[in-house]
C-alpha positions in Angstrom: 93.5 63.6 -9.8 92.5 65.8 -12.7 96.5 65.9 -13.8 95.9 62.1 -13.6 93.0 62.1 -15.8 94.1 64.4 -18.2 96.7 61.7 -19.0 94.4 58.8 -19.5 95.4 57.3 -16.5 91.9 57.0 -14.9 92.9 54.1 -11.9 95.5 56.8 -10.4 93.1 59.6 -10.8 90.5 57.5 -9.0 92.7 56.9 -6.2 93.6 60.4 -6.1 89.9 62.0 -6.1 89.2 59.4 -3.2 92.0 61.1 -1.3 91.1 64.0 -1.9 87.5 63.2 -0.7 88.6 61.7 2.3 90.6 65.6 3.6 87.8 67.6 2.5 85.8 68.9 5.3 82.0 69.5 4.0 79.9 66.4 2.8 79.2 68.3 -0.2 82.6 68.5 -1.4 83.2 64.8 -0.3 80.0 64.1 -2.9 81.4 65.9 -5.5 84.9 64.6 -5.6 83.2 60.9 -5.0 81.6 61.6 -8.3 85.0 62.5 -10.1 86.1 59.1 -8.8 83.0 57.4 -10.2 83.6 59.1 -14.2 87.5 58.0 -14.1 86.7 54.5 -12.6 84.2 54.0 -15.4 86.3 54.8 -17.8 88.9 52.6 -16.5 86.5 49.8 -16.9 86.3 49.6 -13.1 82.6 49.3 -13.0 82.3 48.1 -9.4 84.5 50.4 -8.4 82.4 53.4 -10.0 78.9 51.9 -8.9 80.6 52.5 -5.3 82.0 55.7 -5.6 78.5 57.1 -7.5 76.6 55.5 -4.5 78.4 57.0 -1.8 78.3 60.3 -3.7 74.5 59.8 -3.8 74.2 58.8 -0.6 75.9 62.0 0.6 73.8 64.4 -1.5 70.4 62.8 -0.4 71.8 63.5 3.4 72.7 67.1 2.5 68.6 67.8 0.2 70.6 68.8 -2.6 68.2 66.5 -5.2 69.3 68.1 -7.8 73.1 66.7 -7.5 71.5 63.6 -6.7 69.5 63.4 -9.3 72.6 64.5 -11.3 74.4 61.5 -10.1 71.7 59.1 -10.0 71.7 59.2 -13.9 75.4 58.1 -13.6 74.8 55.3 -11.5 71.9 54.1 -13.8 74.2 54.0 -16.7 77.0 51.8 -15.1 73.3 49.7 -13.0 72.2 49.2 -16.9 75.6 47.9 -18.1 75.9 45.2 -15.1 71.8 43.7 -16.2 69.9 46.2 -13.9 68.3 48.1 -16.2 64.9 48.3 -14.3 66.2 48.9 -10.9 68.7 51.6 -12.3 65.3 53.0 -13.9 63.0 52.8 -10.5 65.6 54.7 -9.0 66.2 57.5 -11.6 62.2 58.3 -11.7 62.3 58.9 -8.3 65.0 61.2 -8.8 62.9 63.1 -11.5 59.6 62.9 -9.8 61.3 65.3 -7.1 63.0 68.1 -9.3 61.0 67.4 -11.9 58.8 70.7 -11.6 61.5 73.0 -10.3 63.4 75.7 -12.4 65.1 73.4 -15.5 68.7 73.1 -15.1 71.6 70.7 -16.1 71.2 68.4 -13.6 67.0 67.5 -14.8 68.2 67.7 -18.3 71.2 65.2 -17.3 68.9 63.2 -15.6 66.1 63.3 -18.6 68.6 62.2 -21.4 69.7 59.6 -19.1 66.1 58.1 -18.4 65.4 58.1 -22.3 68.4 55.9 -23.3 67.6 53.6 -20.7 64.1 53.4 -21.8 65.0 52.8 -25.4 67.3 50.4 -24.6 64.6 48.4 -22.1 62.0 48.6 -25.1 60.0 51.8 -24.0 60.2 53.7 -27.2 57.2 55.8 -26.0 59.1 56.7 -22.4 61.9 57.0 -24.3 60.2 59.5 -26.5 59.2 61.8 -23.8 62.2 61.8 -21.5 64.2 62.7 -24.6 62.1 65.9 -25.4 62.3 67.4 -22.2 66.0 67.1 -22.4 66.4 68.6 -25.6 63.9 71.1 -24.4 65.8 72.0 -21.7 69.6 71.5 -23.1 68.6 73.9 -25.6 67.2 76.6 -23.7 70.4 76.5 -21.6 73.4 75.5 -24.5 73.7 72.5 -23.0 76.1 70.3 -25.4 76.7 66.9 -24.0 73.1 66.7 -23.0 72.5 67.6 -26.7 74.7 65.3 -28.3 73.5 62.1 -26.3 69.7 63.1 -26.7 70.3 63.4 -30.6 71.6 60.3 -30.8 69.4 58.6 -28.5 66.6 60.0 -31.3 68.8 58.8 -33.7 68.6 55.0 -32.2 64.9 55.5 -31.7 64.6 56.5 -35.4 66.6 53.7 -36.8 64.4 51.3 -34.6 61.7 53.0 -36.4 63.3 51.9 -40.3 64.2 55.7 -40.6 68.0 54.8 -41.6 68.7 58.1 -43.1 67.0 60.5 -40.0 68.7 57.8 -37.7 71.9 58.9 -39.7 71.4 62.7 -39.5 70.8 62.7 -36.2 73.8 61.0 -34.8 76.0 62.7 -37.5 75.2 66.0 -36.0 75.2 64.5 -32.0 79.0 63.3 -33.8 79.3 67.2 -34.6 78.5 69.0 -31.4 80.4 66.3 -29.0 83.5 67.3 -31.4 83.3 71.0 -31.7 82.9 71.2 -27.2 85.6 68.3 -26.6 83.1 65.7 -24.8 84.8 63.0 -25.7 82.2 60.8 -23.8 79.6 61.5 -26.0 82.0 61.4 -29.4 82.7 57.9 -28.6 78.6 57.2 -28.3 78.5 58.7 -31.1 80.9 57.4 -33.5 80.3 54.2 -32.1 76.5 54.3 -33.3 77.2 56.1 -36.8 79.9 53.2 -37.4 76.5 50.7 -36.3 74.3 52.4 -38.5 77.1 52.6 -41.9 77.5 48.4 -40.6 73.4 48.2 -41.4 73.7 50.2 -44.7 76.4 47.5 -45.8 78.8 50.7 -45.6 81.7 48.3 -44.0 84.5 50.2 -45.2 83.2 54.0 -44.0 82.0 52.1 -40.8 85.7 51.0 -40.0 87.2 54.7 -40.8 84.8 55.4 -37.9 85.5 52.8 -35.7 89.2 53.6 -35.8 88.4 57.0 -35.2 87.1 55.8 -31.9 89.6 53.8 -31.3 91.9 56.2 -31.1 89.7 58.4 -29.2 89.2 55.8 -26.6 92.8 55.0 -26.2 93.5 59.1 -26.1 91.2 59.6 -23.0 92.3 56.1 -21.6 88.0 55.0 -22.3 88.5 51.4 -21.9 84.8 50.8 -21.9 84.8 52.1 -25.6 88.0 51.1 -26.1 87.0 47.3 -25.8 83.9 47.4 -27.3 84.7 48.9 -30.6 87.9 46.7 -30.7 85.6 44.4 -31.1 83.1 45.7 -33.8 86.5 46.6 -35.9 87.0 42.5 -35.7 
């Protein structure tokens, strides 16, 4: 599965973590490798197949009390619940995630889980929420040198700060978020990244530095086999 993956060829490595979750012998391991399924079958643009492979993994974390996995993987499912229209139930669910782990010792899986809640908010009109769930990310990410969790809260900020007519900030932001994705190889949150620095040079009436970072992208998305990204910038290029 991860050879699969490594190639961009996210269906086969979904069928292969599913295997591999079916011969494991500890729910725990099932979970995890039921989460590896759900990243490659989202990136595949398989988003009914990845809401079912994040649920079971859920599902099977919540059995075991390990809520901080859970919450881990309840910030995946939100994502792919927002992109099918179900913002608000993907948002219910998430807060009851965080209200749980929310006061225990900060690790990756509460800052995973904050970051996630703030983009959802900002995207649902809750700049405020959005605000506040960002913070204690960053806050969080920081402490612990936590890149990807970094990279998405900056440009979340960045969105919230274009929102607020702040075109250069918003710009800033994302160009650094652009920076750190980059420099660790997350090519997840590169692709969030140039795809909103592209957006914002669109606004600025920048059209020809917006494509060189649309095709950048591009080719990013077509590398890691992202068809998610891959479709939607196709279409911004057009």
């Amino acid at each position: 599965g991860e050879r699969a993956s490594s190639l961009a060829a996210n269906t086969e490595a979904e069928r292969y973590f599913e295997k591999a979750a079916s011969l494991v012998a500890t729910p725990a391991a099932q979970a995890a490798l039921l989460e590896r399924a759900g990243h490659v079958a989202w990136r595949a643009l398989r988003g009914e197949a990845a809401h079912g492979q994040y649920a079971r993994a859920l599902e099977l974390y919540e059995v075991q009390e390990m809520a901080h996995a859970a919450a881990r993987v309840s910030a995946y499912l939100g994502r792919v619940m927002a992109a099918r229209g179900q913002a608000d139930q993907a948002i219910e669910r998430m807060e009851r995630g965080f209200q749980v782990i929310e006061n225990d010792e900060p690790d990756a899986d509460l800052a995973t889980l904050a970051e996630a809640l703030g983009t959802l908010y900002f995207f649902t009109g809750n700049t405020d929420m959005a605000a506040r769930r960002i913070a204690k990310a960053l806050d969080i990410a920081e402490s612990l040198r936590l890149p990807e969790v970094i990279s998405r809260a900056l440009n979340t900020r960045g969105l919230v700060a274009y929102r607020a007519k702040h075109p250069e900030e918003a710009l800033a932001l994302i160009t650094h978020a652009l920076q750190i994705a980059l420099a660790n190889d997350l090519p997840s949150a590169a692709l969030r990244a140039y795809y909103n620095l592209a957006g914002g040079l669109v606004q600025a009436d920048r059209y020809a530095d917006a494509l060189v970072e649309y095709r950048k992208a591009l080719a990013l998305a077509r590398k890691v086999g992202d068809r998610v990204f891959e479709m939607a910038v196709a279409g911004e290029i057009t």
